[in-house]
KEZAGU-886602 format. One record per atom (N, C-alpha, C): y, z negated, x. Coordinates in steps of 0.1 Angstrom, whole numbers, plus 5000, padded with zeros to 4 digits. Each point is the difference from the previous one (the first is absolute). Layout:
YZX ...
***
This chain:
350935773767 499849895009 499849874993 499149915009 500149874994 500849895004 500949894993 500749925001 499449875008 500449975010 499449825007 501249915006 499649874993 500449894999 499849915011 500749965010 499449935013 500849864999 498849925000 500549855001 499149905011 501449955005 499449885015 500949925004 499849915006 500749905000 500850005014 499550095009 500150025015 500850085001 501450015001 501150114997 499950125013 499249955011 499850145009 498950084997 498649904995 499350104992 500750094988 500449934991 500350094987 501350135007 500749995012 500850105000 499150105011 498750015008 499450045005 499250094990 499549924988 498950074994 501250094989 500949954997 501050124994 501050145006 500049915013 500650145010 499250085012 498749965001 499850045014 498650094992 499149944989 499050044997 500250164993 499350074998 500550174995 499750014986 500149924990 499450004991 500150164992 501650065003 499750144991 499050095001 499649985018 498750075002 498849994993 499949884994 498849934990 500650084985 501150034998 500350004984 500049894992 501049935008 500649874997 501849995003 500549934992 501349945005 500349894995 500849915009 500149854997 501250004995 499649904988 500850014986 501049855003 499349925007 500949895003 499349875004 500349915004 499549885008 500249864997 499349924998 500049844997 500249935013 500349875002 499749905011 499049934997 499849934985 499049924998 499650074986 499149894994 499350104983 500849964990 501349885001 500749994994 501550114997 500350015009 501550135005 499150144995 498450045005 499450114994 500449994984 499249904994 500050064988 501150034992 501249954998 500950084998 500050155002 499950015011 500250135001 498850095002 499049964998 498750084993 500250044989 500849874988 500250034988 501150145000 501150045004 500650085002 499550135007 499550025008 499250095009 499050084991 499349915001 498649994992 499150145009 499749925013 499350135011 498750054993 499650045008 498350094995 499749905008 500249905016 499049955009 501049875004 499649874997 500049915006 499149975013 501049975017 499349985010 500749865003 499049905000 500849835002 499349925012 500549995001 499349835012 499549954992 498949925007 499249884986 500749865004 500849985012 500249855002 501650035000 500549934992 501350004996 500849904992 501349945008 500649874992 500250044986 500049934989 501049914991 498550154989 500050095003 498450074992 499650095011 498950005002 498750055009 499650124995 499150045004 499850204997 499350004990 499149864997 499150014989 500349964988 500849895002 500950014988 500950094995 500650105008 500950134994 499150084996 498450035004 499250085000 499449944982 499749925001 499549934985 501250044994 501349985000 501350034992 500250124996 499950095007 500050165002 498950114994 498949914999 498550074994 500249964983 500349874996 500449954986 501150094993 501150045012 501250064994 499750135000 499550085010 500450155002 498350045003 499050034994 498650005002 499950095007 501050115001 499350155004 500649965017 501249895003 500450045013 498649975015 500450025005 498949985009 500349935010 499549895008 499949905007 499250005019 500550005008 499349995012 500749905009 499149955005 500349825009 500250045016 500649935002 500949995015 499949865004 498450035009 500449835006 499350045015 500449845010 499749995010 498849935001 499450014994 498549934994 498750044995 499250025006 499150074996 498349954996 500149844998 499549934988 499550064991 498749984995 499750024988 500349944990 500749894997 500949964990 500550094992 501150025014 501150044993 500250194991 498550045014 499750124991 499450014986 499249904998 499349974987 500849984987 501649935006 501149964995 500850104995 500350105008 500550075000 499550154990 498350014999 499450124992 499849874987 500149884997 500049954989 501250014991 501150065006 501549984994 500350154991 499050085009 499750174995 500850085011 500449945013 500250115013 499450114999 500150125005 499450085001 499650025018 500749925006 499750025017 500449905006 499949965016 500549884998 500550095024 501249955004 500250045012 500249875010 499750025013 500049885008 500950025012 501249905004 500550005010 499449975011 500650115011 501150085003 499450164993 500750024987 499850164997 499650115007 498750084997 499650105006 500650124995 500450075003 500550114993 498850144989 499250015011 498950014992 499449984988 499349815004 500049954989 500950034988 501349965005 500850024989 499950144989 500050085009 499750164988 498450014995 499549955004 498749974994 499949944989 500749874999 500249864986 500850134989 501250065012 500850054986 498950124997 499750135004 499250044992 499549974989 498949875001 499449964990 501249964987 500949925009 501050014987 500550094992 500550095008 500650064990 498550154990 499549945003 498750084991 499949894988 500049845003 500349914988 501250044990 501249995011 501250054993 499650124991 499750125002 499850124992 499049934989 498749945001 499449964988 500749934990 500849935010 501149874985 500850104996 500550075004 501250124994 499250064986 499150045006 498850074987 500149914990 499649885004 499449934992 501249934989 501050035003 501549944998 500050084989 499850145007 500650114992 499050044982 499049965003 498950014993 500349864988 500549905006 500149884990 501250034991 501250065008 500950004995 500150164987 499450055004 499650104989 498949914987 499149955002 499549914985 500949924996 500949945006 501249924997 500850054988 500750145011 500750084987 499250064991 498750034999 499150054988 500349874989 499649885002 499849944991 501649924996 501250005009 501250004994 500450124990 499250114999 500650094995 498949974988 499149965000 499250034987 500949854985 500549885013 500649904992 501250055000 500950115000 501250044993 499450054986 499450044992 499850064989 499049924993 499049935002 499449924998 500149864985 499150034989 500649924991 499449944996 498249995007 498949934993 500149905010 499949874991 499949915013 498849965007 499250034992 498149955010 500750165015 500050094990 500350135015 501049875010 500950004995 501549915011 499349925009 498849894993 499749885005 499350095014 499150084997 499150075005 500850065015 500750104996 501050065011 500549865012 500649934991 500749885008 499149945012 498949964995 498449985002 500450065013 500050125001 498850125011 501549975009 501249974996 501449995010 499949835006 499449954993 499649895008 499449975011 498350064996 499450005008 500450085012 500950154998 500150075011 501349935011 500549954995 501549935007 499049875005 498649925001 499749925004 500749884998 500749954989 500949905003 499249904987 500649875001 499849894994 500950014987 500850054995 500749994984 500750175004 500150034986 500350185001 501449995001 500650115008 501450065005 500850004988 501349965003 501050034987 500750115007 500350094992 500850165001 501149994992 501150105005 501050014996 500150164996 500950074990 499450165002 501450055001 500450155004 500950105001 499450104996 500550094993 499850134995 501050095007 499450105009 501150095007 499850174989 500950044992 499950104993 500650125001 499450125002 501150134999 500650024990 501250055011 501050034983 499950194998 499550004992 499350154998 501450094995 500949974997 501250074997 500850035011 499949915009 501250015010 499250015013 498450055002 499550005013 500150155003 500350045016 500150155000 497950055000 499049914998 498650055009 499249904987 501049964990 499249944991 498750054992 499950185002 498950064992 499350045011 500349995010 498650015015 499249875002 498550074999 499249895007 500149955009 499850015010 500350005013 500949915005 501250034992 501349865003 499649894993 499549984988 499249914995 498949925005 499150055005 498849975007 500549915012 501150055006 500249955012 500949854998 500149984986 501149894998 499049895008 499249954993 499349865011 499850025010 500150115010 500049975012 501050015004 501350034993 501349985004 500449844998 499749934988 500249875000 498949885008 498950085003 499049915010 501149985013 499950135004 500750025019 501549924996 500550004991 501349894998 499949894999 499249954995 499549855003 499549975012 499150055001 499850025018 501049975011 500650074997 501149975012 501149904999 500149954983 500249835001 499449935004 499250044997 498849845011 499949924981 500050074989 499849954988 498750025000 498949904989 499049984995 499850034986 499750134995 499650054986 499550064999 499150004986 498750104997 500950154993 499850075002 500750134992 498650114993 500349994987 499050064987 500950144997 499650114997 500350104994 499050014987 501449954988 499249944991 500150164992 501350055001 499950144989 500650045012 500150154997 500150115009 501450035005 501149914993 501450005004 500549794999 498749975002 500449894996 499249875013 500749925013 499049945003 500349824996 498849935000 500449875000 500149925015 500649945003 500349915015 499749844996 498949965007 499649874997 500449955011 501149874998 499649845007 499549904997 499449985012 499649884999 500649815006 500049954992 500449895002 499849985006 501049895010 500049945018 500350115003 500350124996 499950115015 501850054997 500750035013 501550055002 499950104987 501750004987 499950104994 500950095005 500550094994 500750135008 501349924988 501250045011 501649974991 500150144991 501149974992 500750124992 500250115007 500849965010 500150125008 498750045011 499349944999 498450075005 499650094991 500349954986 499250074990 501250135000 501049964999 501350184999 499450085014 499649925013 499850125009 498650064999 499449984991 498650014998 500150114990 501350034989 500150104996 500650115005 501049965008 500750065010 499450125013 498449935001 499250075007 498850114995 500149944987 499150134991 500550054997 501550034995 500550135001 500550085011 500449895010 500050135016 498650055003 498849924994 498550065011 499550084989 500350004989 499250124987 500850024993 501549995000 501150054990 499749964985 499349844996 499949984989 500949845002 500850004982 500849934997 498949884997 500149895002 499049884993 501149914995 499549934991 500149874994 499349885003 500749925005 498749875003 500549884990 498949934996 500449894989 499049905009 500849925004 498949865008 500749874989 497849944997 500149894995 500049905004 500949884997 500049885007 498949895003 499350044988 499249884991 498450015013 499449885007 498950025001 498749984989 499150085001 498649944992 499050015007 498949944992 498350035006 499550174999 499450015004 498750084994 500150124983 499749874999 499850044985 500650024991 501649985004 501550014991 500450115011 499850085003 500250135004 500750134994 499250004984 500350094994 501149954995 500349864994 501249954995 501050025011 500049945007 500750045015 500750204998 499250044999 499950155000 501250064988 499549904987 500750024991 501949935000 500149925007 501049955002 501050105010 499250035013 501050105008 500250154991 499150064996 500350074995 501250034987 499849864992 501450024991 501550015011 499549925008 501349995011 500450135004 499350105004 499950065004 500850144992 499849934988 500750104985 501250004999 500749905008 501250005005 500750125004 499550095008 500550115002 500250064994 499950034986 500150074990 502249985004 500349934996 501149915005 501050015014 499249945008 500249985013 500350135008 498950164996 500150115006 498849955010 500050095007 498750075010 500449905016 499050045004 499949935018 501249884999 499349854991 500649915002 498449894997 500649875013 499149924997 500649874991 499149984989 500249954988 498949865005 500749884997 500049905002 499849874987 499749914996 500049954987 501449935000 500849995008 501349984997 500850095000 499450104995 501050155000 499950004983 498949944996 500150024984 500849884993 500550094988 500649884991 499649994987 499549834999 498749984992 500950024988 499150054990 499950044984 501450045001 500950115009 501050044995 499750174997 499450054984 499450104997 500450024987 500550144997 499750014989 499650184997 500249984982 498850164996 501150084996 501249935001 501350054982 500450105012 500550144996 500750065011 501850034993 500349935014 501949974996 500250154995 501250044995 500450114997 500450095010 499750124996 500350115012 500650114996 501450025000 501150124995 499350105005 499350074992 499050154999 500850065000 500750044987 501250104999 500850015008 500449905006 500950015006 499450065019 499249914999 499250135009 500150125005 499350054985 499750154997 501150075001 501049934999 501550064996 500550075015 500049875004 500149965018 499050175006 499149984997 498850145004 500550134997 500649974984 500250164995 501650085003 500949875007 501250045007 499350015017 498849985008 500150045008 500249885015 500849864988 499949875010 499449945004 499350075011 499149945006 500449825005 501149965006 500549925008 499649874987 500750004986 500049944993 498350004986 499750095005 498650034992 499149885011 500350015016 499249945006 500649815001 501249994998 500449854995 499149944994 500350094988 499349954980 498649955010 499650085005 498249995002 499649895010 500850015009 499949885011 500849914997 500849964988 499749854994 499249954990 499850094992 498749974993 498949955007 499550105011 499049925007 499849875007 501649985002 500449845005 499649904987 500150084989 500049864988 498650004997 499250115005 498449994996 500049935011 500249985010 498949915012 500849844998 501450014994 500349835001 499149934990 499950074989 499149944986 498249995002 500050135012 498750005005 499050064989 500650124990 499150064990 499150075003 499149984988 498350015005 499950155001 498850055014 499750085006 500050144991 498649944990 500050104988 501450054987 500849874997 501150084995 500650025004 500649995015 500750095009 499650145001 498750004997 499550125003 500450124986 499449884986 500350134989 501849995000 500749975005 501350015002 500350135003 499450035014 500350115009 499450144989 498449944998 499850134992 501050064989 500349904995 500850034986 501350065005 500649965011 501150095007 499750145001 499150005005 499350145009 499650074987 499849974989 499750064991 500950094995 501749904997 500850024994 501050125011 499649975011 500550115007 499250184998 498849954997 499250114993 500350104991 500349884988 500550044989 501450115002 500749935004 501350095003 500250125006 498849985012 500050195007 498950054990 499149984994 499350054992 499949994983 501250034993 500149924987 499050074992 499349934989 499450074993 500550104990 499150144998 500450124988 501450035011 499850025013 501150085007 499250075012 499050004993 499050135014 499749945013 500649845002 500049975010 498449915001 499549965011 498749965002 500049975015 499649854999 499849935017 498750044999 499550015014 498550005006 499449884999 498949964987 499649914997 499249925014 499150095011 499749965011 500549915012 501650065003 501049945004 500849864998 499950034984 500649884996 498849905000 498550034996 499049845001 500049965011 500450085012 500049975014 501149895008 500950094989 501349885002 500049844996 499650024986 499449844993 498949965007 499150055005 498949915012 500749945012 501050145003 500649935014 500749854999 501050004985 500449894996 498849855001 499350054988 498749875002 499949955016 499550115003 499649965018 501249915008 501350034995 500549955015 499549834999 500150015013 500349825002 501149955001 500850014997 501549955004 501150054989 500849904998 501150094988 500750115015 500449995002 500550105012 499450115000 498350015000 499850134999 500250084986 500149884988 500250094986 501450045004 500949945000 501950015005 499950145005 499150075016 499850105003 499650104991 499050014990 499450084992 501150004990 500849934992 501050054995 501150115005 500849945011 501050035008 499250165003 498949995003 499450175002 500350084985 499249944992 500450084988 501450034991 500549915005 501649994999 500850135007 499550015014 500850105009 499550134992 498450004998 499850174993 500550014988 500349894994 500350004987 502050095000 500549955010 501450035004 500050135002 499050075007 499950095005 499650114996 499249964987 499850114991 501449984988 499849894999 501650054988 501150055005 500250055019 501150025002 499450194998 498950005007 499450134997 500350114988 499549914991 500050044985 501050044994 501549885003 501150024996 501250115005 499249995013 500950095011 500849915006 499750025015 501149905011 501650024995 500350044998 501850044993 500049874992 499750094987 500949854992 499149875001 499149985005 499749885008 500649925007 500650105013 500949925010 501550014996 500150054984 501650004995 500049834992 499249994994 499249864997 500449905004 499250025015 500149905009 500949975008 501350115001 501149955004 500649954990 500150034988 501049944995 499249824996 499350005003 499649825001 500249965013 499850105005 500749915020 501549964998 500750124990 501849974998 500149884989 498749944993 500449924992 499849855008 499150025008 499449905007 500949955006 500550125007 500949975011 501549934996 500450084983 501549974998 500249914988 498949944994 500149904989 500749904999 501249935014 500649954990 501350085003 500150124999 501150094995 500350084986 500550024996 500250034988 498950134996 499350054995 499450125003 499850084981 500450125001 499850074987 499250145000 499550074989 498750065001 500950135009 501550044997 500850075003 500050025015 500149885005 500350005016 498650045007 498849954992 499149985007 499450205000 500450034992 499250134994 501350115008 501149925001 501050085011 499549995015 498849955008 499649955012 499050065001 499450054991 498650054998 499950154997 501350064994 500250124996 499250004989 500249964991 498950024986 501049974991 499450034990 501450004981 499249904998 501449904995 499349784994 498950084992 500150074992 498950034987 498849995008 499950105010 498950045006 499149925010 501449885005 499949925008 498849884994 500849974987 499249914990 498650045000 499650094996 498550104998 499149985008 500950045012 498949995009 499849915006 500849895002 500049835006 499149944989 499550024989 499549964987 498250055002 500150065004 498850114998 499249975012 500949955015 498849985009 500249905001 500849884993 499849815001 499749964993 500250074987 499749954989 500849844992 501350065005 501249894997 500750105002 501549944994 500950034999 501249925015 500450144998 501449985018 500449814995 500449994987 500749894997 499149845004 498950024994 498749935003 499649975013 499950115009 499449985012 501649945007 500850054999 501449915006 500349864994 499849954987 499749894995 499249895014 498550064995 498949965009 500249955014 500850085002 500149985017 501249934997 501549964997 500349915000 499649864997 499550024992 499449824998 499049965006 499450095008 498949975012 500649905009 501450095001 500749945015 500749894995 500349994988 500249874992 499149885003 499050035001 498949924996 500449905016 499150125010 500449975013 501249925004 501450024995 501349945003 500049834991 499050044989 499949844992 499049885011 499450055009 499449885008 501049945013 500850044998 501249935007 501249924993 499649845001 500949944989 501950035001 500550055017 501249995001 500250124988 499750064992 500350144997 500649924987 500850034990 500250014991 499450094990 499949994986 499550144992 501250125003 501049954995 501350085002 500150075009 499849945009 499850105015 498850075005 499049984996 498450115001 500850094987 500350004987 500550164995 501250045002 500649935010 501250105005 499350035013 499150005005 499450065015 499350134994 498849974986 499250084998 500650114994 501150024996 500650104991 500949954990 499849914992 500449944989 501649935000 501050044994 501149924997 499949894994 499050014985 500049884991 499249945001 500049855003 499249945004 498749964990 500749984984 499650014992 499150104993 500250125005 499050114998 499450005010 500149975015 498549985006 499149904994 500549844994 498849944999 499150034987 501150104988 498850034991 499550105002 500250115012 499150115000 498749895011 500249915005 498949925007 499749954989 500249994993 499149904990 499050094992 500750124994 499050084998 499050065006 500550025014 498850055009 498949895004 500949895003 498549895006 500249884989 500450034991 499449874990 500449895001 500649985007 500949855010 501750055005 501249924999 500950015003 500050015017 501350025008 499950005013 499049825000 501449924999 499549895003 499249954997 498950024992 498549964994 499150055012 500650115004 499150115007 500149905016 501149925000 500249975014 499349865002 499949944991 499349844997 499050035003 499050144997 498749994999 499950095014 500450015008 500149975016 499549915010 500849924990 499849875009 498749955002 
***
């Protein structure tokens, strides 16, 4: 159906010709009504019908002044006059403004479906003709996203000038809406892809927003505004992601840039959202990234240290709970420092390797599937997000558990792992290799061997360890005394807790607690 706009000055006409006339019979519905061409335009601007129908004699602006107003602003809408006058003036007047019909009081009904006919056959031509502009539009926004020769820029700009008809060229603003290919369930189907711009068209649409939408790469679209025109809020842009993954089950990222430009700073434009947009690396998947979401030059390449061994250790007793700590704070100190994409990445490899090494040692018959593993290091490269490396670890971590529990036999695996649940649990109680190997049913000798063999520490070491962890923890609270964190953790002498901390962390308690602060 087509939308009409009815404006008069005569409040029993305008509620006659909106209630009594049948317009749905025509394939029409009335979108809303003016008194004069002043009160209209407002709310033309808002509306924005397919068919302005006006009086031509009207206080404070007249039908031909809203009709000149209306043809300058909205070219495709279409125009027909309502007078009690049937002067050649004012018809002359009225096809000079670009009417397409012109009706005479008292309305014929007839007549009337006769004008609209012809209208809305105009209407369907401007639709075309809309549709046809706005497709070269996005050809040549999309040819100035990549674009680096500038006679090509000037040129393009050129042909966006001419086609927008205007007196100085449009300044744009750009958004990049991106899949996140890790975490979409329909991310390797065409089909869900294909459909993304018409899922972000019909969403704008139904804001009543104004933007060009490019499908610049095949998971990737650009959204252009244009200056003067309403932009979409933050949370327009979150429901906008919100709605691509209910309508195609894909995760997006949207990065909207603030900055307007011309024409021909497009591709710079291009290049700016997109670093933004690199953000996610960071940020994680389906978030819209803003230029006050970044924090300028806080980056670096150095990668803080990361207790591998201790890790590994964590892995080869089976601790999951504490294997997944170690990892999910590390990952917290890569995204606060903000370390670079790439050596984040040979990080992971070099992990993934070392976990290699150990189910597979060399000169022990053992051998990974060289296939599987380059597959694994691509998958690394690829992600977009430290989150999805975090996952590709944590995956190879679990098989990694799961074959050493295999190999070694579930038994003294889970004899292992209880007696580190009883250390965990009872460290600051007195504990000896005697008691512990009395809990376990095993001989101390044997006890030692095998606590040795699948941690690769010693009972005394890993009980150490875990005390002074909780030490550590108990030192960020100034009420605490030293004295009283090694009488909590185990320790009588106060004195022998602070030098076995000094040997372990290289700093006394209190050194360790200053640098807290």
């Amino acid at each position: 159906m087509y939308s009409i706009f009815l404006v008069d000055d005569e409040e029993l006409e305008l509620e006659m010709m909106r209630d009594f006339i049948r317009w749905e019979d025509m394939g029409i519905y009335v979108a809303g009504v003016g008194v004069n061409g002043k009160d209209a335009q407002e709310k033309i601007q808002a509306i924005q019908p397919d068919i302005v129908l006006t009086d031509v004699q009207m206080p404070l602006m007249d039908g031909l002044e809203l009709a000149k107003w209306v043809s300058e602003q909205y070219a495709w809408m279409q125009i027909v006059f309502l007078t009690g006058h049937d002067e050649f003036a004012y018809v002359k007047s009225a096809l000079h403004v670009g009417a397409v019909g012109y009706l005479l009081k008292p309305l014929d009904l007839e007549e009337i479906s006769g004008v609209m006919e012809r209208v809305k056959r105009k209407c369907e031509e401007a639709r075309l003709k809309n549709k046809s502009l706005r497709v070269t539009k996005a050809n040549l926004l999309k040819e100035l996203l990549d674009e680096k020769e500038a006679g090509r820029r000037d040129n393009l700009a050129a042909g966006l000038l001419a086609l927008e008809r205007r007196a100085s060229e449009s300044r744009y603003a750009l958004a990049l809406c991106c899949v996140d290919r890790d975490f979409s369930a329909h991310a390797g189907e065409t089909g869900a892809l294909s459909r993304l711009a018409d899922a972000a068209e019909d969403y704008f649409r139904e804001l009543g927003l104004e933007v060009a939408i490019v499908r610049h790469r095949e998971d990737e679209l650009a959204i252009f505004r244009e200056a003067g025109e309403s932009d979409a809020t933050r949370e327009q842009w979150a429901a906008l992601g919100r709605t691509i993954r209910g309508r195609l089950g894909l995760s997006a990222t949207i990065a909207v840039g603030g900055e307007y430009a011309e024409p021909g700073r497009i591709d710079e434009l291009y290049g700016q959202v997109r670093s933004l947009g690199d953000e996610r690396f960071y940020l994680g998947p389906g978030q819209v990234i803003e230029t006050g979401d970044v924090k300028p030059g806080y980056s670096c390449d150095t990668l803080p240290p990361f207790p591998e061994e201790r890790w590994l250790s964590d892995l080869q007793q089976s601790n999951r709970e504490e294997a997944e700590r170690k990892l999910a704070e590390y990952g917290g100190n890569l995204r606060q420092l903000r370390i670079g994409r790439a050596v984040v990445s040979e990080w992971a490899i070099g992990l993934l390797a070392r976990l290699e090494e150990l189910l597979h040692p060399p000169g022990l018959g053992g051998h990974a599937a060289p296939g599987k593993r380059a597959a694994l290091y691509h998958a690394v490269y690829d992600c977009q997000t430290l989150q999805g490396i975090e996952a590709i670890i944590r995956q190879a971590a679990e098989q990694y558990m799961n074959l050493l529990e295999e190999r070694s036999g579930d038994k003294n695996a889970k004899l292992v792992r209880r007696v580190c649940e009883i250390i965990d649990r009872s460290y600051h109680e007195p504990i000896t290799i005697n008691g512990l190997s009395a809990q376990v049913y095993l001989s101390p000798n044997y006890l030692r061997s095998l606590f040795r063999e699948k941690t690769g520490m010693t009972i005394h070491d890993y009980l150490t360890r875990i005390r002074l962890d909780k030490a550590k923890e108990m030192l960020a609270d100034p009420a605490l005394k030293v004295q009283d964190i090694a009488q909590k953790i185990g320790y009588e002498s106060a004195s022998y807790f602070i030098s076995l901390f000094l040997k372990n962390q290289g700093v006394t308690p209190n050194e360790y607690r200053k640098n807290l602060r």
